[in-house]
FIBAVO-823984 format. One line per 4 residues: number of its first residue (from 1); their letters; for each residue x, z, y of N, C-alpha, C. Coordinates in Angstrom, 2 decimals. Atoms other than C-alpha are relative to their C-alpha. Last residue first. Layout:
BEGIN
NUM> a> X Z Y X Z Y X Z Y  ...
end
This chain:
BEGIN
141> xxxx> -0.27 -1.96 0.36 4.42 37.18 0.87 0.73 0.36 -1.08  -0.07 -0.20 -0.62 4.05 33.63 1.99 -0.06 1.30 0.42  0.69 -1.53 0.51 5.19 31.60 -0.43 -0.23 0.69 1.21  0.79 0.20 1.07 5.54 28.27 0.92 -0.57 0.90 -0.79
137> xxxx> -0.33 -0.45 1.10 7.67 29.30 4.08 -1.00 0.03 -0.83  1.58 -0.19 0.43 7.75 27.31 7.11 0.35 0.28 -1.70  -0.40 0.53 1.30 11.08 27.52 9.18 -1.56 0.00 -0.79  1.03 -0.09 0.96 11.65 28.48 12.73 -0.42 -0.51 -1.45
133> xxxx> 1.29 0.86 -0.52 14.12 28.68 15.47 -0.82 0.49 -1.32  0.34 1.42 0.47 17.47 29.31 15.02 -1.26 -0.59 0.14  -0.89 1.41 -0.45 19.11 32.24 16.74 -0.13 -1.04 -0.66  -0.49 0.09 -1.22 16.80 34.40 14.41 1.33 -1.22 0.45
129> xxxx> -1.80 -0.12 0.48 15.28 32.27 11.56 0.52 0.51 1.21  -1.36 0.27 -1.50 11.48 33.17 12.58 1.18 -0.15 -1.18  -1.05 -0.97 0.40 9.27 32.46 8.96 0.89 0.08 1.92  -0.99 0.37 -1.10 5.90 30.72 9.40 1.13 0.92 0.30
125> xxxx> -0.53 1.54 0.46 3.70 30.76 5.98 1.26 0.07 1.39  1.15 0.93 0.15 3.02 34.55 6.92 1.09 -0.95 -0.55  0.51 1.05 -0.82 4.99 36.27 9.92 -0.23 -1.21 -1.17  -1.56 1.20 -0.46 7.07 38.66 8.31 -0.51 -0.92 0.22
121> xxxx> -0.85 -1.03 -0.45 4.38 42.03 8.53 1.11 -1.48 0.70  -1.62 0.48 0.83 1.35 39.73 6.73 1.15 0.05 1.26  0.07 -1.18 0.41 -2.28 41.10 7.64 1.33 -0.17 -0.37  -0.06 -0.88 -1.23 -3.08 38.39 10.36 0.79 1.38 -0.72
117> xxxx> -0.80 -0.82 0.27 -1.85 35.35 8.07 -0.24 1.68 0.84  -0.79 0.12 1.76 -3.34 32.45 8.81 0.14 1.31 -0.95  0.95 0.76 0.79 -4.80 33.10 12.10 -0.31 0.04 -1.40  1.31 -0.35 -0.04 -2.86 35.00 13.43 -1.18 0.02 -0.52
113> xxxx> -0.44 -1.13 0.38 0.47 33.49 12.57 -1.29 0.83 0.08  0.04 0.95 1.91 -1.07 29.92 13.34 -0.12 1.51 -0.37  1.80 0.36 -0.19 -1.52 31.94 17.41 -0.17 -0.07 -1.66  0.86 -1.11 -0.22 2.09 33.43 17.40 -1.49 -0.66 -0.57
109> xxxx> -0.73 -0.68 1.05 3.49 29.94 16.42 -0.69 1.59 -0.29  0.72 0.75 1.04 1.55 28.62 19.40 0.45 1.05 -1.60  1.23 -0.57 -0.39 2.90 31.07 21.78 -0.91 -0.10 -1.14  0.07 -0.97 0.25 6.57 30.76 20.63 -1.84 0.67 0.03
105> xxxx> -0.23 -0.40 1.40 6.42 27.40 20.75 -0.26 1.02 -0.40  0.69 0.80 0.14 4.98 27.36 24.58 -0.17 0.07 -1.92  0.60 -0.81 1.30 7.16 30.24 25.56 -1.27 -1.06 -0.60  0.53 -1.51 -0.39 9.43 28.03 27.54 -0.94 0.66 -1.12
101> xxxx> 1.32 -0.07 1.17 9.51 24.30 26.38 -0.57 1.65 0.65  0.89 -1.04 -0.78 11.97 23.65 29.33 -1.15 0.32 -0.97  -1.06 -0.96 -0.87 14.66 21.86 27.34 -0.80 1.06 0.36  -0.22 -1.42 0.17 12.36 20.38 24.70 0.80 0.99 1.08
97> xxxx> -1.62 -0.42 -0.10 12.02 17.22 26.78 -0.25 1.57 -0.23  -0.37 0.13 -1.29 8.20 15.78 26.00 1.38 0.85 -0.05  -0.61 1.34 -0.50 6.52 14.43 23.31 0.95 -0.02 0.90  0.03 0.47 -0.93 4.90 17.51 22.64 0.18 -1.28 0.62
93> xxxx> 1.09 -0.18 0.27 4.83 17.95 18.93 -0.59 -0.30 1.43  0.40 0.68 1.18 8.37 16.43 18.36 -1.93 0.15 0.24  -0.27 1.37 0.02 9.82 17.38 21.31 -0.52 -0.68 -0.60  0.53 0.58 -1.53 8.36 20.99 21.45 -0.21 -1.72 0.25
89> xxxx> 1.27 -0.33 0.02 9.18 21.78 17.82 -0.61 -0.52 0.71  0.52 1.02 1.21 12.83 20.39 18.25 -1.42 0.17 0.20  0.19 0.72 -0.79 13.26 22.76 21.40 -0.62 -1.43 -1.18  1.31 0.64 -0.99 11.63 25.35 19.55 0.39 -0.90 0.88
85> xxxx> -0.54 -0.49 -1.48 14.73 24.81 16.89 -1.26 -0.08 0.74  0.37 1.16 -1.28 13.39 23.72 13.64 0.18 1.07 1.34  -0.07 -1.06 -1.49 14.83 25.09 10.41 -0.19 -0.80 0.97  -0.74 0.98 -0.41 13.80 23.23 6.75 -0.35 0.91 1.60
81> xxxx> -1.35 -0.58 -0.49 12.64 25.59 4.44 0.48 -0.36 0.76  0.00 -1.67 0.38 9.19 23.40 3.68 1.57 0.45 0.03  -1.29 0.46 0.32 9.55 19.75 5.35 0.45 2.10 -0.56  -0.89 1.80 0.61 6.27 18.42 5.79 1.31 0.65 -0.52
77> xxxx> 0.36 0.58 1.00 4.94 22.23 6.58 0.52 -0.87 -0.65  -1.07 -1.33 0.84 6.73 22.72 9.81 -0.05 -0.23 -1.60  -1.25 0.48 -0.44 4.76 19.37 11.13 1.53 0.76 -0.45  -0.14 1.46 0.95 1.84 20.34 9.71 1.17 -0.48 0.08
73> xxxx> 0.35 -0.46 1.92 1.70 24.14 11.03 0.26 -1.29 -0.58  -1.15 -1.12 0.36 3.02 22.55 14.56 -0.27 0.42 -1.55  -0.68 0.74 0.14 0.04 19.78 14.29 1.23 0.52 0.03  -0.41 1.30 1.32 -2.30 21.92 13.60 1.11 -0.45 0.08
69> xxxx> -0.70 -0.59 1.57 -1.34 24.54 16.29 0.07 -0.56 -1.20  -1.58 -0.49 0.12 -1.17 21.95 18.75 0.20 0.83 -1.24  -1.23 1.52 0.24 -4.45 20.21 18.00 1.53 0.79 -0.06  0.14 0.88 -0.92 -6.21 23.74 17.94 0.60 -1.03 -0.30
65> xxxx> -0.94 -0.19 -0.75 -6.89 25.58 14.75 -0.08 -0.99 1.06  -0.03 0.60 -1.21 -10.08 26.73 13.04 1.54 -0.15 0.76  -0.49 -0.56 -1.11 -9.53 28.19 9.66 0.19 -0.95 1.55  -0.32 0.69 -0.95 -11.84 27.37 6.77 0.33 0.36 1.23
61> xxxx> 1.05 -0.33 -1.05 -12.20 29.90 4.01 0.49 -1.09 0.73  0.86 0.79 -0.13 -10.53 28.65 0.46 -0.95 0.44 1.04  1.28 -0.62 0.70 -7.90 31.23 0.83 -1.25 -0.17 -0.29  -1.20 -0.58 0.79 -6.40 29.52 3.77 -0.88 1.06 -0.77
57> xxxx> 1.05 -0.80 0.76 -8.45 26.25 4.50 1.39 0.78 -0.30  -1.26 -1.01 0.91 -6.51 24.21 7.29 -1.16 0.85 -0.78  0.63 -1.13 0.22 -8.62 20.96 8.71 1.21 1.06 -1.03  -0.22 -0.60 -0.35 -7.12 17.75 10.19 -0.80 1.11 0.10
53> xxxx> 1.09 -0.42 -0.55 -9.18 15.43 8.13 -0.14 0.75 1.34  1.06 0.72 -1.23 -6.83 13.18 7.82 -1.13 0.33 0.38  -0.54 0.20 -1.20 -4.18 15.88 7.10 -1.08 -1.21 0.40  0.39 1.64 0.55 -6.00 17.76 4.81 0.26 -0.37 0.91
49> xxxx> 0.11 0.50 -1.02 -3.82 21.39 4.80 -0.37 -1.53 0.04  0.36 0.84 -0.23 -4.67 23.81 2.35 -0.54 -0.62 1.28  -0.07 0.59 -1.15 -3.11 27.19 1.87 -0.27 -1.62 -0.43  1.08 -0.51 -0.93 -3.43 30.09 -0.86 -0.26 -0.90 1.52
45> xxxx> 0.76 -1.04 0.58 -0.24 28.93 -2.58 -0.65 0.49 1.23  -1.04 -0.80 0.86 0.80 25.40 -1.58 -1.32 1.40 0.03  0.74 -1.80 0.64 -1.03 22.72 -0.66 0.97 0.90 -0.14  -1.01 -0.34 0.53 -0.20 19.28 1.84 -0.71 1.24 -0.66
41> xxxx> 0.28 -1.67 -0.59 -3.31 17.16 2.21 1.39 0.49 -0.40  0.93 -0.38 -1.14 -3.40 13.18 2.55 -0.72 1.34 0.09  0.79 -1.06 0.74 -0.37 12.28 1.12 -1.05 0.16 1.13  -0.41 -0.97 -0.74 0.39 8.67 2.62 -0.78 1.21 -0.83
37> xxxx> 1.11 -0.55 -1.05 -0.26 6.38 -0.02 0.73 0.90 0.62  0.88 -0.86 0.62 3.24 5.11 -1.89 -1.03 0.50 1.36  -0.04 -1.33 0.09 4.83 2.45 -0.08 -0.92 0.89 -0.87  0.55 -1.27 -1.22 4.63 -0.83 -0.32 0.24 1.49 -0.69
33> xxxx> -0.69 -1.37 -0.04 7.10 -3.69 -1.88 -0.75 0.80 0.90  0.16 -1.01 -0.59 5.93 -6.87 -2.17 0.32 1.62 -0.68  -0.93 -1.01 0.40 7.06 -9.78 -4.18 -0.42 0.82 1.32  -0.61 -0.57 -1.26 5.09 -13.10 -3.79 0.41 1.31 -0.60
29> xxxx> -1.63 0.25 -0.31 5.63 -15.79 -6.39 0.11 0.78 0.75  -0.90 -0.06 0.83 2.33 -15.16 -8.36 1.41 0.33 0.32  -0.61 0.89 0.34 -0.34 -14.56 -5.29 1.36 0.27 -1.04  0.15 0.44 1.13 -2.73 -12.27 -6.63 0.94 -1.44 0.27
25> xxxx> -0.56 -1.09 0.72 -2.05 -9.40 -3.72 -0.21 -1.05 -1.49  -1.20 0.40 0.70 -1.58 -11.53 -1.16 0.24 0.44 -1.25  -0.29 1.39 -0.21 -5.36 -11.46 0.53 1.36 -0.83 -1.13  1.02 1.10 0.85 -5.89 -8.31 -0.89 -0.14 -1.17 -0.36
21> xxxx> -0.55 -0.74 1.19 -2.98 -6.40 0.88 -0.82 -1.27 -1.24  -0.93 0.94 0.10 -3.76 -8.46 4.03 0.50 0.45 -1.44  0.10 1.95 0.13 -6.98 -7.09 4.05 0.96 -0.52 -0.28  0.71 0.14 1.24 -6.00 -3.72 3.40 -0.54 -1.38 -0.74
17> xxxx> -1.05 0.20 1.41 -3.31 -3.78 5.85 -0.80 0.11 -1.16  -0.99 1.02 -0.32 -6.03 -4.33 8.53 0.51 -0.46 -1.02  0.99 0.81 0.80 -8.33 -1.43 6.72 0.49 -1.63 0.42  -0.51 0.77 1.28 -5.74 0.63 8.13 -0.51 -0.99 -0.92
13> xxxx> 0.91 0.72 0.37 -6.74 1.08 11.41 0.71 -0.87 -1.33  1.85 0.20 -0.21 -7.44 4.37 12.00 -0.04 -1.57 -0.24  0.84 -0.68 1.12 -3.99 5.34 10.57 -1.19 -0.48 0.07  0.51 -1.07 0.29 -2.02 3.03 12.60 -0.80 0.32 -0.68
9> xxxx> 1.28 -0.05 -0.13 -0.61 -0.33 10.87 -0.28 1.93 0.48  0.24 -1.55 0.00 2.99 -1.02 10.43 -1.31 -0.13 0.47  1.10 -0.04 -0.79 4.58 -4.58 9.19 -0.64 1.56 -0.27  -0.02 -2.00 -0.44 7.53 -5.24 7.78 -1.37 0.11 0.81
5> xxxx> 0.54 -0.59 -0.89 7.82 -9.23 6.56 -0.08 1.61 0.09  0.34 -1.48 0.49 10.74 -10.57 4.88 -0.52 0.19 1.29  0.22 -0.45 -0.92 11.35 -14.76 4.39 -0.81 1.87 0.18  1.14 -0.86 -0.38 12.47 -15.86 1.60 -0.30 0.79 1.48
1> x> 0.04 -1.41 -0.34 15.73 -18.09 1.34 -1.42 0.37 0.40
end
């Protein structure tokens, strides 16, 4: 019986799994299985997001966002239509117990919306779902 390794590497230091990639990568009998690259921008119309660069271009201008709002816009993004409760949002981008998130989501969300989007009535790439939370919309007019 074979023995099955798993192994995870953060982003900064991937040049780890590169070595070991190299190292195994001409033996005959071994059998690996990796993943496809991580994408490393998401696009859609009029929007570019490079995630290891963490930079947003909308309309090929470059839009300054903070860590939070990046990582809310990216995090909505990954999973286009898909509804996120601000306690989800919070938990996920915070780390910390959506319960008390308070206007924190709502602030941020505001801010992207601004940014992104200042001239667009239904809030842009970032859709409200009332009584649901939020959704990120690929078209955005």
């Amino acid at each position: 019986m074979g023995k099955l390794l798993i192994l995870s590497v953060p982003d900064y230091e991937e040049h780890i799994l590169d070595k070991i990639m190299e190292l195994i990568a001409d033996e005959p009998e071994f059998i690996h299985l990796a993943p496809s690259l991580p994408q490393s921008a998401l696009s859609f119309p009029g929007l570019e997001i490079r995630l290891k660069e963490q930079t947003v271009y909308c309309n090929s201008t470059l839009i300054a966002l903070t860590y939070h709002e990046f990582a809310v816009l990216t995090y909505l993004a990954r999973h286009p239509g898909w509804v996120f409760s601000a306690h989800q949002i919070y938990e996920a981008i915070w780390h910390k117990d959506g319960e008390h998130c308070g206007t924190a989501v709502a602030s941020v969300i505001g801010q992207i919306r601004r940014k992104l989007t200042p001239d667009t009535p239904k809030g842009g790439y970032i859709r409200t779902v009332l009584g649901s939370g939020y959704k990120f919309n690929s078209s955005p007019f």
